[in-house]
C-alpha positions in Angstrom: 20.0 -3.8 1.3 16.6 -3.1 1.2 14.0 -4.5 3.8 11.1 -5.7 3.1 7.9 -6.5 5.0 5.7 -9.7 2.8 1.9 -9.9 3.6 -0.2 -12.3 1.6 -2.9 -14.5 3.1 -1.4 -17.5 0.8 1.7 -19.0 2.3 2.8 -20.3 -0.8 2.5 -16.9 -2.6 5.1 -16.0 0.6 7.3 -18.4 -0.1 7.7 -17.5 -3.5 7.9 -13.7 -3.0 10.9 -14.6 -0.6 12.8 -16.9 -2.7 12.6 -14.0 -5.8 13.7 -10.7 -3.4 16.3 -12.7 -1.2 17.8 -13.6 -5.0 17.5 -10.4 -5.8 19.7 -8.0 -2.6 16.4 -7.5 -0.8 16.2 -8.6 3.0 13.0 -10.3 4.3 12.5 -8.9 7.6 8.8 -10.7 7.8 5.8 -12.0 6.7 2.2 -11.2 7.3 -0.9 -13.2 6.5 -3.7 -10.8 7.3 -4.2 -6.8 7.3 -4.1 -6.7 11.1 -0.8 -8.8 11.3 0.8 -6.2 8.5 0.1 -3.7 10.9 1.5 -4.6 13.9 4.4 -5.8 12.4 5.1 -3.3 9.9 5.5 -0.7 13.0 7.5 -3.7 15.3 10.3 -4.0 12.1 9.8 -0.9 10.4 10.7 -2.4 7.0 11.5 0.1 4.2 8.7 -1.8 1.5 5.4 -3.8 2.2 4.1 -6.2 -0.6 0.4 -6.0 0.1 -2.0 -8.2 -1.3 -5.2 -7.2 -1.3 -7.9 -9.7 -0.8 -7.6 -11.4 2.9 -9.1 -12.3 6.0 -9.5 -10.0 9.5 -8.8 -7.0 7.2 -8.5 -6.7 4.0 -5.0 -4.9 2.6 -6.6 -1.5 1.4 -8.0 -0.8 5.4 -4.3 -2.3 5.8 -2.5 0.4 3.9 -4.7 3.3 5.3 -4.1 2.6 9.1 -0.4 2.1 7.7 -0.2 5.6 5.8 -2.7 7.4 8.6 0.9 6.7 11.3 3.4 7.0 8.8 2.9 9.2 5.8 6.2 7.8 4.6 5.5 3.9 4.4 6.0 2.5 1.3 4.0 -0.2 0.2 3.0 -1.8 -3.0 0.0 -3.8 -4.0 0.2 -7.1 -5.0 -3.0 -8.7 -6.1 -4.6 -10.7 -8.6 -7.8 -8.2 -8.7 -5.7 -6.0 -11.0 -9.3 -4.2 -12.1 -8.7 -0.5 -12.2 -11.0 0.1 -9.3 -9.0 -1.7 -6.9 -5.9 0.1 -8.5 -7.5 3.1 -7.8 -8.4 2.4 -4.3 -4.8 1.4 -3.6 -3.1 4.2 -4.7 -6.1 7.0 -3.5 -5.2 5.6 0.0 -1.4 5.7 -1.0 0.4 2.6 -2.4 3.3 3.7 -4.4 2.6 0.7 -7.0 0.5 -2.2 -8.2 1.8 -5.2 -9.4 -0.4 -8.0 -10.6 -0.7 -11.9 -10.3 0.6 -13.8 -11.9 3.8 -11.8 -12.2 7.1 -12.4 -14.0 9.7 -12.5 -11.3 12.1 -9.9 -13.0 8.9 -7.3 -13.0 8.6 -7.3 -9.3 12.3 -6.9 -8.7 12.4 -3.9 -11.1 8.9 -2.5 -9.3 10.9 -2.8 -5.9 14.7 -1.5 -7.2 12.5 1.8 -8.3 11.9 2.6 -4.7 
């Protein structure tokens, strides 16, 4: 079972995210509301996937994803966002997101964007 770290700034985009993996096999080891939370607890539960979003407050999830990938080259995480524009695509995956889903999203996408990892 695969474990996966949620970080989102809305609680019910969380919430939602939650109900759709733990459906789906995938364990939700925790949730994260802001880039700086992500961090610290990506390295406290040492998940195996991240859903980032990218637009939040303290830091946003691209500064998120860097400090991730600078300490482990190995983190997986995919983006999650609404700004689905190709710069922010480009960003995200430049400072190493495996994937960019965006919102709205039909639940049996993200499960399949997940499963591939």
């Amino acid at each position: 079972m695969k474990k996966v770290l949620i970080v989102d700034d809305a609680s019910f985009m969380r919430i939602n995210l939650r109900k759709i993996l733990e459906k789906n096999g995938f364990e939700v080891v925790g949730e994260a509301a802001d880039g700086l939370e992500a961090i610290r607890k990506y390295f406290t539960l040492k998940p195996d996937i991240v859903t980032m979003d990218i637009t939040m407050p303290k830091m946003d999830g691209i500064e998120a994803l860097r400090e991730i990938k600078n300490k482990d080259s190995s983190a997986k995480i995919i983006m999650i966002s609404a700004l689905g524009q190709e710069k922010w695509v480009r960003k995200a995956v430049i400072q190493g997101a495996i994937g960019f889903i965006v919102k709205p999203y039909k639940d049996d996408y993200v499960v399949q964007a997940l499963n591939k990892l």
